[in-house]
C-alpha positions as CSV (number, residue, x, y, z in Angstrom):
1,X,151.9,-0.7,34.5
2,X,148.2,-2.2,35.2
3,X,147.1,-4.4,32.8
4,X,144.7,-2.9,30.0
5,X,140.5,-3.1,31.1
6,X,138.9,-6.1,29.3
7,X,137.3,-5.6,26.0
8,X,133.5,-4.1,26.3
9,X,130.9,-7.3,25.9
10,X,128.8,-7.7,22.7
11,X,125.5,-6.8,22.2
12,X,124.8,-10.5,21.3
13,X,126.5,-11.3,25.1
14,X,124.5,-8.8,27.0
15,X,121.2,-10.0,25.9
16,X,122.0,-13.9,25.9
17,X,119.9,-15.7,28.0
18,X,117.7,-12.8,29.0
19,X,115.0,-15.2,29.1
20,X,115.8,-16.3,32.1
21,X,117.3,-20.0,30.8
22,X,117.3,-22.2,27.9
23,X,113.4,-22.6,27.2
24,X,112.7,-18.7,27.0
25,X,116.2,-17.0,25.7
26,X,115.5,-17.8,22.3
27,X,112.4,-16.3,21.6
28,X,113.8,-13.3,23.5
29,X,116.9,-13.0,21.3
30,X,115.1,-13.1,18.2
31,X,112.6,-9.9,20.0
32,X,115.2,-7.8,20.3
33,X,117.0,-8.9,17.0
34,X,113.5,-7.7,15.4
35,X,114.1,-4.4,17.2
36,X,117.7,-3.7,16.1
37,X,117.1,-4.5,12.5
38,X,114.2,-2.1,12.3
39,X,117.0,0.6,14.4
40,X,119.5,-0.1,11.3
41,X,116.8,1.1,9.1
42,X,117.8,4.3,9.3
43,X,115.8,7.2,7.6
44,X,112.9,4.6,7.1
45,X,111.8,4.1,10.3
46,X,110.7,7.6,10.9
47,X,109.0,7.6,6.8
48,X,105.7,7.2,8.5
49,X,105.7,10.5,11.2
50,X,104.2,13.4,10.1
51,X,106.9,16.2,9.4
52,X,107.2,19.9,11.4
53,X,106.9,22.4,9.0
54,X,109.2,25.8,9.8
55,X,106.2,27.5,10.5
56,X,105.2,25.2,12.9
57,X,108.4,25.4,14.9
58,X,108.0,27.6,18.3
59,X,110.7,29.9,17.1
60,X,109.0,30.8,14.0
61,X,105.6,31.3,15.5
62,X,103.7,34.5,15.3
63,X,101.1,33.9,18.0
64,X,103.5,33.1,21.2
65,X,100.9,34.7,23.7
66,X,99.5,30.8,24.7
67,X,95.9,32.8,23.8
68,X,93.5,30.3,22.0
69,X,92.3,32.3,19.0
70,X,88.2,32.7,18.8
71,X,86.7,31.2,15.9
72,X,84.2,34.0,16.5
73,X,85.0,37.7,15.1
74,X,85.8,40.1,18.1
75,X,82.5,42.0,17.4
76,X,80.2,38.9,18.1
77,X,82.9,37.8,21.5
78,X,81.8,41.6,23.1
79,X,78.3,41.1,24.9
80,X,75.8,43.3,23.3
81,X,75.2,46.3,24.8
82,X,72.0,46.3,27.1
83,X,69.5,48.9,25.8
84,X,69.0,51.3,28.5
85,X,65.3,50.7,29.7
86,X,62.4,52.2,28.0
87,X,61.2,54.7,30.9
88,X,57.6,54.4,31.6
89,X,54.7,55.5,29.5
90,X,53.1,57.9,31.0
91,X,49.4,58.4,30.0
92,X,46.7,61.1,30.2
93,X,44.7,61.4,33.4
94,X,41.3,61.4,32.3
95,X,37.9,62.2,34.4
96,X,34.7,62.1,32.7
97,X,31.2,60.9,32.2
98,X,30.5,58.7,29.1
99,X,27.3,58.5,27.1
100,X,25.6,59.9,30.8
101,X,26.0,56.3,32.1
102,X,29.6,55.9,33.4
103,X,31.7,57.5,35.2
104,X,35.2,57.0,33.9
105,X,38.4,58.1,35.9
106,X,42.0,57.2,34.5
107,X,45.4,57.2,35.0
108,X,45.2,59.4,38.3
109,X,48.2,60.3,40.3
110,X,48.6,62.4,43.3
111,X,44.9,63.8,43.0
112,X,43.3,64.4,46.4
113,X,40.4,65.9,45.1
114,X,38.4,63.7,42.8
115,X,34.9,63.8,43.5
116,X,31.4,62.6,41.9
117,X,28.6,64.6,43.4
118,X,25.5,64.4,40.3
119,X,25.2,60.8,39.7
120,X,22.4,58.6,39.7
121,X,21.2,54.9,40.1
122,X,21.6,54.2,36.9
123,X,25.1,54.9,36.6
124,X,28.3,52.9,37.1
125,X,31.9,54.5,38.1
126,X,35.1,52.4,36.7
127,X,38.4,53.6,38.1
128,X,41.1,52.3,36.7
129,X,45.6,52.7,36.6
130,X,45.2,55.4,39.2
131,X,47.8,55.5,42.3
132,X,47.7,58.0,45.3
133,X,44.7,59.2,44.6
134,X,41.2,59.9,46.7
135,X,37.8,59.1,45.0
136,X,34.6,60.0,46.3
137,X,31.4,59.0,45.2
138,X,28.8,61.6,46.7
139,X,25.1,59.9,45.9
140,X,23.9,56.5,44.8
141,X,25.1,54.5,42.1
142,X,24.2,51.5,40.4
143,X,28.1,49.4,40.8
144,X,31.9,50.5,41.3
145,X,35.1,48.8,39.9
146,X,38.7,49.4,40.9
147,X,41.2,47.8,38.6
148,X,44.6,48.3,38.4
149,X,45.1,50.8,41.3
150,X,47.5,51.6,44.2
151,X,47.5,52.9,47.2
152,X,44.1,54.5,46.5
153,X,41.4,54.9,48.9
154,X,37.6,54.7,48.1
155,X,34.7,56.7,49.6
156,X,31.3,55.8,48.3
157,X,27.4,56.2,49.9
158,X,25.1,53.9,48.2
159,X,25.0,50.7,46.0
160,X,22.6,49.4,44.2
161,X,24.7,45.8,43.0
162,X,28.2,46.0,44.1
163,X,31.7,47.4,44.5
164,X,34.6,45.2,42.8
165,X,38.1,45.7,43.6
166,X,40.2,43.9,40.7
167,X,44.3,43.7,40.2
168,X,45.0,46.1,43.2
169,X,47.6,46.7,45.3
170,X,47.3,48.8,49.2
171,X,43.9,50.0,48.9
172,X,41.2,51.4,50.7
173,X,37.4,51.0,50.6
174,X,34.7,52.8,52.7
175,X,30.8,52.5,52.5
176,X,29.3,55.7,54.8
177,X,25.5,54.0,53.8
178,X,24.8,50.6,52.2
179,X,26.5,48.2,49.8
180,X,25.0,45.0,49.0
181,X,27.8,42.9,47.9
182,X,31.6,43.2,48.0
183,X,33.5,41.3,45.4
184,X,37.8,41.2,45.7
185,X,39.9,39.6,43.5
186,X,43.6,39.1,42.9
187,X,44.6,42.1,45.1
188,X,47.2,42.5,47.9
189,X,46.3,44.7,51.0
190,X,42.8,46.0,50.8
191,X,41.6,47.6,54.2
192,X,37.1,47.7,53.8
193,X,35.3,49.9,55.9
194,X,31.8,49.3,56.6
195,X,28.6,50.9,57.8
196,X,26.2,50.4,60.3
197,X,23.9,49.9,57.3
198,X,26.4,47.8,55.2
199,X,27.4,44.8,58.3
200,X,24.8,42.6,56.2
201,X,27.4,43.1,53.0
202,X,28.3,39.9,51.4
203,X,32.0,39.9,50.6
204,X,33.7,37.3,47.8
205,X,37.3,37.0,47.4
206,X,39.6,35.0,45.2
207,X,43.6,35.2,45.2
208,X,43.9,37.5,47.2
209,X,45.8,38.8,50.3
210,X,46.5,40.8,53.6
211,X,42.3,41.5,53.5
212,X,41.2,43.2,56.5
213,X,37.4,44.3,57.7
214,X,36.5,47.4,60.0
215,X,33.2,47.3,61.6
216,X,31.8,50.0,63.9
217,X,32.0,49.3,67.5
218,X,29.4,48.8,69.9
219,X,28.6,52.3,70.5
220,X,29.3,55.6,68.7
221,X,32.0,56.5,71.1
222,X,33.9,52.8,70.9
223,X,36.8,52.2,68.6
224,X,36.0,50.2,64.9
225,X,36.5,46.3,65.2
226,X,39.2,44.6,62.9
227,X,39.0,41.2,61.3
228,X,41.6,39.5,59.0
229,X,39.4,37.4,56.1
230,X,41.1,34.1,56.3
231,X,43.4,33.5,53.1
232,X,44.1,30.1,53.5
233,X,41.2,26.8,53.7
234,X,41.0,23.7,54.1
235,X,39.1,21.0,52.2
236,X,37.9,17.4,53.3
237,X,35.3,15.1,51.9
238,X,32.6,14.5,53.7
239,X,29.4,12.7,53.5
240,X,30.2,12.4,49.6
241,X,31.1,15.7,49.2
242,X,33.8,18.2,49.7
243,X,33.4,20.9,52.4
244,X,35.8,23.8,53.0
245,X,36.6,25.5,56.0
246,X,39.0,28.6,56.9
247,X,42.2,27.6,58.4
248,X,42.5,29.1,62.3
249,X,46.0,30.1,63.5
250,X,46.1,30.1,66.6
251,X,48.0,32.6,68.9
252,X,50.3,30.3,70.7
């Protein structure tokens, strides 16, 4: 028969001159003779590795879901409820004259019909958290506020100072004899109708927005004139000074 295979080489002849030639095999073979004596160890090479516990062993493991537990208890993981929200406060309505030297009217909704007809020149009218409402001022008075209101609309005669409207939203204003001065501040929409007798009216306003002006026309039979009041300005210095002007948008 065949001959039997030659005998498998030694470990010595496998790694002899795996340096590549005379100058570098010998450093190599003592390398690898460093790495074979620590394999014939035995048990102490592994002394230093830190052991698996059974528990630690996937088989014996309770938790197999993959899940990272929560450091955090399961009440404080839940997002708090939200409260439900608070529904609004509704307060009083209130209508009256105080101390026979102001006219105080509150907290009005949906009320057509307010009206002060005995008042006097001396008095003042504050009106104040009403919405939908109409309030008529029947005779001369000394000044008018409006603060908080919306959508309410305004009828007054006479003025002996001035009408203020403060904090309002989609109002209405409407002088049927004279007002002096007009003062508007941090409100959005206010619609001002003037008189004949009130064109000289001087009107101030501050933060505020989507302010227009109705003045009669030219005759009785002609149709009131509308005039936005600018909202925006510009400012320049000038001869050592600042001046400001409205800014003009034009049409085209």
């Amino acid at each position: 028969g065949p001959p039997p295979p030659p005998p498998p080489p030694s470990v010595s002849e496998l790694f002899k001159g795996a340096g590549g030639g005379d100058g570098g095999g010998a450093p190599k073979k003592a390398g690898m003779a460093a790495v074979f004596g620590e394999l014939n160890k035995g048990e102490s090479v592994t002394s230093g590795l830190k052991k698996v516990t059974d528990d630690m062993k996937s088989k014996n493991r309770t938790d197999k879901s993959g899940a990272v537990p929560s450091s955090v208890g399961s009440s404080a993981a839940k997002p708090a409820a939200s409260k439900a929200a608070a529904p609004a406060k509704v307060l009083p309505p209130k209508f009256a004259l105080e101390q026979n030297r102001k006219w105080v009217i509150e907290h009005q909704v949906d009320n057509k019909d307010l009206s002060i007809d005995d008042c006097n020149p001396k008095q003042t009218v504050y009106i104040y958290g009403c919405k939908n409402s109409l309030v008529k001022v029947n005779g001369k008075v000394n000044a008018i506020t409006m603060d908080k209101c919306q959508r309410v609309a305004l009828v007054f005669q006479e003025i002996v100072a001035s009408v203020e409207i403060v904090n309002c939203t989609s109002v209405e204003m409407q002088a049927t004899a004279f007002v002096p001065t007009i003062a508007i501040d941090n409100t959005n929409g206010c619609q001002v109708y003037l008189s004949k007798d009130s064109l000289e009216a001087s009107i101030t306003t501050a933060k505020s927005s989507e302010l227009n002006v109705l003045v009669p026309g030219a005759t009785e039979n002609d149709d009131m004139v509308e005039s936005a009041l600018p909202e925006q300005f510009q400012s320049s210095f000038k001869d050592g000074k600042w001046v400001t002007v409205p800014v003009e948008h034009s049409a085209g």
